[in-house]
C-alpha positions in Angstrom: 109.6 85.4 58.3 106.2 87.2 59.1 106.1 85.9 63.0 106.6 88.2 65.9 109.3 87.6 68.2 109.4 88.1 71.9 112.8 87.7 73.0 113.4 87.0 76.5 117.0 86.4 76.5 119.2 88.4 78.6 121.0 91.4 76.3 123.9 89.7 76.9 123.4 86.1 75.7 121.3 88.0 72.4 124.8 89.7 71.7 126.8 86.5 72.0 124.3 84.7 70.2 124.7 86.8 67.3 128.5 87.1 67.5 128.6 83.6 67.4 126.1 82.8 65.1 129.1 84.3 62.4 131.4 80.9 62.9 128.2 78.4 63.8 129.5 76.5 60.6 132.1 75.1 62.3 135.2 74.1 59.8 138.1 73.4 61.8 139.4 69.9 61.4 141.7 68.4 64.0 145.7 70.0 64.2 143.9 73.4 62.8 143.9 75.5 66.2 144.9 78.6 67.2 146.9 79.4 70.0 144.0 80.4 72.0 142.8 76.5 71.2 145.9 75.5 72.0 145.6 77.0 75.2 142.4 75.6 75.8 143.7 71.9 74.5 146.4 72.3 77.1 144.4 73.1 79.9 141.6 70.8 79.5 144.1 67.9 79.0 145.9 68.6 82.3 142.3 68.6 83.7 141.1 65.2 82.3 144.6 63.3 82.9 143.8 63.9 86.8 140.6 62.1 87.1 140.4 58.3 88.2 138.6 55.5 87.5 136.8 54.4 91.0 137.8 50.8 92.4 134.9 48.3 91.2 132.0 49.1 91.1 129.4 49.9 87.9 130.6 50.3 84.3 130.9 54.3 84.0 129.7 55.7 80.4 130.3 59.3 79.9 128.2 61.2 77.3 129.3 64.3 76.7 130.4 66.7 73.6 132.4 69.4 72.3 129.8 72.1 71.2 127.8 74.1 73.8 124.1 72.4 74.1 121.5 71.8 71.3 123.1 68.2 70.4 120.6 65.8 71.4 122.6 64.4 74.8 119.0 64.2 76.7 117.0 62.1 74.5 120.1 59.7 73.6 120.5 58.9 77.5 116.7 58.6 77.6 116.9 56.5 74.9 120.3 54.4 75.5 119.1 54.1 79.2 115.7 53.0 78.0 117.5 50.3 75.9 120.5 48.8 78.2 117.6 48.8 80.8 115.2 46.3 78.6 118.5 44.3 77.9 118.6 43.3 81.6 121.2 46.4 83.2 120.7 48.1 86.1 121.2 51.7 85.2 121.9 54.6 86.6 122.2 58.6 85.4 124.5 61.0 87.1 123.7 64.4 86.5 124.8 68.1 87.5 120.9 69.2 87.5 121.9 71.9 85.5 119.6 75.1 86.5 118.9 73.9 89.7 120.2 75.5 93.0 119.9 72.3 94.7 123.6 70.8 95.2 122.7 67.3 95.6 123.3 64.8 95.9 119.6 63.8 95.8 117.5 60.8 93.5 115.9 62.9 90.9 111.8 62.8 91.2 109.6 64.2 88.4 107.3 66.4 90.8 110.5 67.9 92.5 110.5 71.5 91.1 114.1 72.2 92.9 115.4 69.5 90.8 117.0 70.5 87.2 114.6 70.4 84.0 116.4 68.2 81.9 116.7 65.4 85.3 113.1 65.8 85.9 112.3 64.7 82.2 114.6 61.7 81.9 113.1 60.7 85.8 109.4 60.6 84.2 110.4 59.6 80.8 112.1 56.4 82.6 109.8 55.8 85.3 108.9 51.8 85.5 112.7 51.3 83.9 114.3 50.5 87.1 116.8 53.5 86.1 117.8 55.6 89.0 118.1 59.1 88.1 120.7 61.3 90.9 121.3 64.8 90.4 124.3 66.3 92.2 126.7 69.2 91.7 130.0 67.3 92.4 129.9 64.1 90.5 132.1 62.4 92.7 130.2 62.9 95.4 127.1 62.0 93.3 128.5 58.7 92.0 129.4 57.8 95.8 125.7 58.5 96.5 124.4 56.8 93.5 126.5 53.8 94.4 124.9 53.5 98.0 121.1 54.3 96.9 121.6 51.1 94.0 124.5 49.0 95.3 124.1 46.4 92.4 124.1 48.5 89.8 125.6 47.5 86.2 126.2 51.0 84.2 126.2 54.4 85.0 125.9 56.8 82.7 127.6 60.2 83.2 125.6 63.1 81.6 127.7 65.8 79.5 131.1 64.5 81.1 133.6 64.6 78.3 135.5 67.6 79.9 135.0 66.9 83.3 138.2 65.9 85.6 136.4 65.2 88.7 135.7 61.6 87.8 136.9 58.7 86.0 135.2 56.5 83.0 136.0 53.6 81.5 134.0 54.7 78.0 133.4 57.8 76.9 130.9 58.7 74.0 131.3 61.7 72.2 128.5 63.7 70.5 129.6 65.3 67.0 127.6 68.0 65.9 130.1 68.7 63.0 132.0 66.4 60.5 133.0 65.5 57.1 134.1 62.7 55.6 137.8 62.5 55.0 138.3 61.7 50.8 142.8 62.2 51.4 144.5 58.6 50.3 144.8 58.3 54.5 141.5 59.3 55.6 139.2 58.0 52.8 135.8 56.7 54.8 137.0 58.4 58.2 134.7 60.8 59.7 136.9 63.8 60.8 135.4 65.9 63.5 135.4 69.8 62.8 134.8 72.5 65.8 134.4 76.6 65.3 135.9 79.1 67.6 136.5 78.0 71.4 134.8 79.7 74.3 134.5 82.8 74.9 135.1 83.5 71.0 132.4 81.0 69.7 130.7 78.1 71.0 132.4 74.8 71.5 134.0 74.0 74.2 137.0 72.6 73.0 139.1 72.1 69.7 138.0 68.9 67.3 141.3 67.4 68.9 139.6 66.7 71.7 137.1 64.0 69.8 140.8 61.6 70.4 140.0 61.1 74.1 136.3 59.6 73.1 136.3 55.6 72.2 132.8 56.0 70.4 131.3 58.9 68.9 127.5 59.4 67.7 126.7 61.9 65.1 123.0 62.7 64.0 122.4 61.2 60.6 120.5 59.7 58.4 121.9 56.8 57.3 125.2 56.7 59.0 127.7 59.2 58.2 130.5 56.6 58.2 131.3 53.2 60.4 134.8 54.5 61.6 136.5 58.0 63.1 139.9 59.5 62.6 141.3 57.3 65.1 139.8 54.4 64.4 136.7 55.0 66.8 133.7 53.4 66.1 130.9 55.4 64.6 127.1 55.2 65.6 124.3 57.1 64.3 120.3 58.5 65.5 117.8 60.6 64.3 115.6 62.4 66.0 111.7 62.8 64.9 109.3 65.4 66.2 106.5 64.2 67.0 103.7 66.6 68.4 101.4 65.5 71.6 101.1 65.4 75.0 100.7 68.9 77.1 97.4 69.5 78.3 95.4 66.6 77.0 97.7 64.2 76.0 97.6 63.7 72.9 95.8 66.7 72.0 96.8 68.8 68.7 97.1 72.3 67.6 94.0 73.9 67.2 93.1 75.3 64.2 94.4 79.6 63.9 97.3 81.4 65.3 99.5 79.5 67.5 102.5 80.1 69.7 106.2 78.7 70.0 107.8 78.9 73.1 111.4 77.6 74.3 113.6 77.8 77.1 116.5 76.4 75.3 120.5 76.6 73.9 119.3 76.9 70.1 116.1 77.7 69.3 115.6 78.2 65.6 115.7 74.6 65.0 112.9 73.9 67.8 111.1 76.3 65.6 111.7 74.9 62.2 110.7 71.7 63.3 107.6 72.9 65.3 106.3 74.7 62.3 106.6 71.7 59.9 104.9 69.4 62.6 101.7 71.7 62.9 102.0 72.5 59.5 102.1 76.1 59.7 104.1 79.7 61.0 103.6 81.0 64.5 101.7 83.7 65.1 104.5 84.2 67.8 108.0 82.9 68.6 108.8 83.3 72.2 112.4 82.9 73.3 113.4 82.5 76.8 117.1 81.7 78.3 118.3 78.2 78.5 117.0 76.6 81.7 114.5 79.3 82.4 112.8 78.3 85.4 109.4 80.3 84.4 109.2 82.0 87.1 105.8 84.7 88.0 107.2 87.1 86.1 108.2 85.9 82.8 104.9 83.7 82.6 102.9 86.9 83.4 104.8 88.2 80.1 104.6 85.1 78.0 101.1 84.7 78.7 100.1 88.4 78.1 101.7 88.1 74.7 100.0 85.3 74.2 96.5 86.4 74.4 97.6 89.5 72.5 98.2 87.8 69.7 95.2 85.3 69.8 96.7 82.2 69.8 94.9 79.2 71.3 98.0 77.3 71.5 101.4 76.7 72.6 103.8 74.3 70.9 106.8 73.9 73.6 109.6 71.4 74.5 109.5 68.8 76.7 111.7 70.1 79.0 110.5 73.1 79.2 106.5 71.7 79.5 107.4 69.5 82.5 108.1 73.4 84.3 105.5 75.2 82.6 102.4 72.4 83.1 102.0 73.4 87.0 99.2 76.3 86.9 99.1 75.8 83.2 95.8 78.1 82.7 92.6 75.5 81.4 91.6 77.4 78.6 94.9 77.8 76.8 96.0 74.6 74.4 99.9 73.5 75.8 101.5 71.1 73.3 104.9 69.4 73.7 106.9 69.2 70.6 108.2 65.7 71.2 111.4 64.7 70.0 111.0 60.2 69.4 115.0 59.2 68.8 116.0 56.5 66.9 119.4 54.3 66.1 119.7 54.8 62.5 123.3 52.7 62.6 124.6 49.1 62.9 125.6 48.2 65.4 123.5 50.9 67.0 125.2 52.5 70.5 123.6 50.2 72.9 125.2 47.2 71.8 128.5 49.0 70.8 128.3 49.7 74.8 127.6 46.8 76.2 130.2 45.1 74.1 132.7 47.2 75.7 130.9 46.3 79.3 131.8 42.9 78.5 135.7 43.0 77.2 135.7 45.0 80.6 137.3 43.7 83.6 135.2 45.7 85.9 
């Protein structure tokens, strides 16, 4: 690694980072918990068995997972909503907004700067969809509010849900970010979900027992990992490719010479990875900011600065973090969103798998 790194992280999350970098593997298989899991099992169960489902109304989809961030939920909503949309559903998104201060409830709007990062992408990404995109803190509050701003809506879809006990679903998908295949007489062909330590010791939010609750799960893989889970779930499949463009000039690539990567993001050595084999080269610089960051004066004074130190004539950033960054963007320095394209790489693929449950549904 010959790149300089500019860390911007709090002290804090660096520490946990590294702490938990030691158990990011993830090998725990369902029924192998601690008693601190056990705990957490417990209480997250009493949480979920309180929610209800809402009387009528759209079909509620909640995507959610069991590891903390970096698993791909905001392109697969771009993406399912993209598709059950071009089938002929309404949609709609609820989400928290995370990183914004704004409370909602409120319909998301790309050029609203109060409004969270990740909302504000999958607003512009869908624009000319017909998908309405609300952000609010509560989400019972935001799915009354959704309901009254699109009464005819088909599907909602309920953005990183799966532990939340504030509202009902009648499907919930699960995002696996680790697995095996089971190869015992009674799980031969089954995926079994694994999970590592449980917050605050590592970072998943819950045991892999808590993959039972989910009626599909998706897993990134190319081909599909397997067509059926531990519990007879349903198993769909995506891959995401990164595709550079956009930024500045749309469209426009790295110029040739040094060249920076900067993120605002859960896990950013695979942003990295990726960005290098797209341009085809190292960074001069690796710039890593907090998950969410806002870019505030401050911390663009000090990305910038390093920056121009090192010579680079452009940056290679995320989407999400591009669609905060690109307002007083300085001309004369390249900005270029590291794309991610998603596609189904399973059959059935997760939009039909969905609405075939929308239409064994009595709502």
């Amino acid at each position: 690694m010959s790149f300089e790194i500019l860390d911007l992280r709090p002290r804090s999350q660096i520490l946990t980072d590294r702490i938990w970098a030691r158990s990011a593997t993830g090998q725990r298989g369902p029924g192998e918990a601690g008693w601190w899991d056990r705990a957490v099992t417990d209480w997250t169960l009493r949480r979920v068995r309180r929610r209800r489902l809402p009387e009528g109304g759209p079909f509620l989809v909640s995507i959610g997972n069991l590891a903390l961030g970096g698993t791909g939920k905001t392109p697969v909503l771009q993406r399912l909503a993209a598709d059950l949309a071009g089938a002929g559903l309404a949609v709609g998104i609820l989400t928290r907004g995370y990183g914004s201060a704004l409370p909602g409830p409120l319909v998301v709007s790309p050029g609203n700067e109060g409004c969270g990062d990740e909302a504000r992408l999958m607003a512009s990404r869908l624009a000319g969809t017909g998908t309405v995109v609300v952000q609010s803190r509560r989400r019972s509050t935001g799915l009354d509010f959704l309901r009254r701003q699109a009464p005819d809506l088909d599907l909602v879809l309920l953005e990183d849900a799966h532990q939340t006990a504030g509202i009902g679903r009648d499907l919930d998908v699960l995002l696996l970010d680790r697995w095996r295949v089971g190869d015992s007489p009674d799980r031969t062909g089954h995926l079994i979900p694994l999970c590592g330590p449980v917050l605050p010791f590592g970072p998943w939010r819950e045991p892999a027992d808590g993959a039972r609750r989910a009626g599909i799960w998706l897993v990134e893989a190319e081909p599909a990992a397997a067509g059926v889970g531990l519990w007879g779930q349903p198993v769909a499949a995506f891959a995401r490719r990164p595709v550079l463009g956009g930024g500045t000039i749309p469209g426009l690539a790295v110029q040739d010479g040094p060249w920076a990567a900067l993120s605002g993001i859960a896990r950013p050595e695979p942003f990295e990875t990726a960005a290098a084999a797209a341009v085809g080269s190292e960074p001069a610089l690796v710039i890593r900011c907090r998950d969410h960051e806002p870019f505030g004066p401050g911390v663009r004074g000090r990305i910038l600065a390093a920056v121009r130190r090192c010579g680079a004539a452009s940056v290679v950033c995320t989407a999400k973090d591009w669609i905060k960054l690109e307002g007083g963007w300085p001309g004369d320095l390249n900005g270029v969103v590291l794309d991610q394209r998603l596609e189904w790489t399973s059959e059935p693929a997760l939009p039909e798998l969905i609405r075939k449950r929308r239409s064994l549904s009595r709502r």
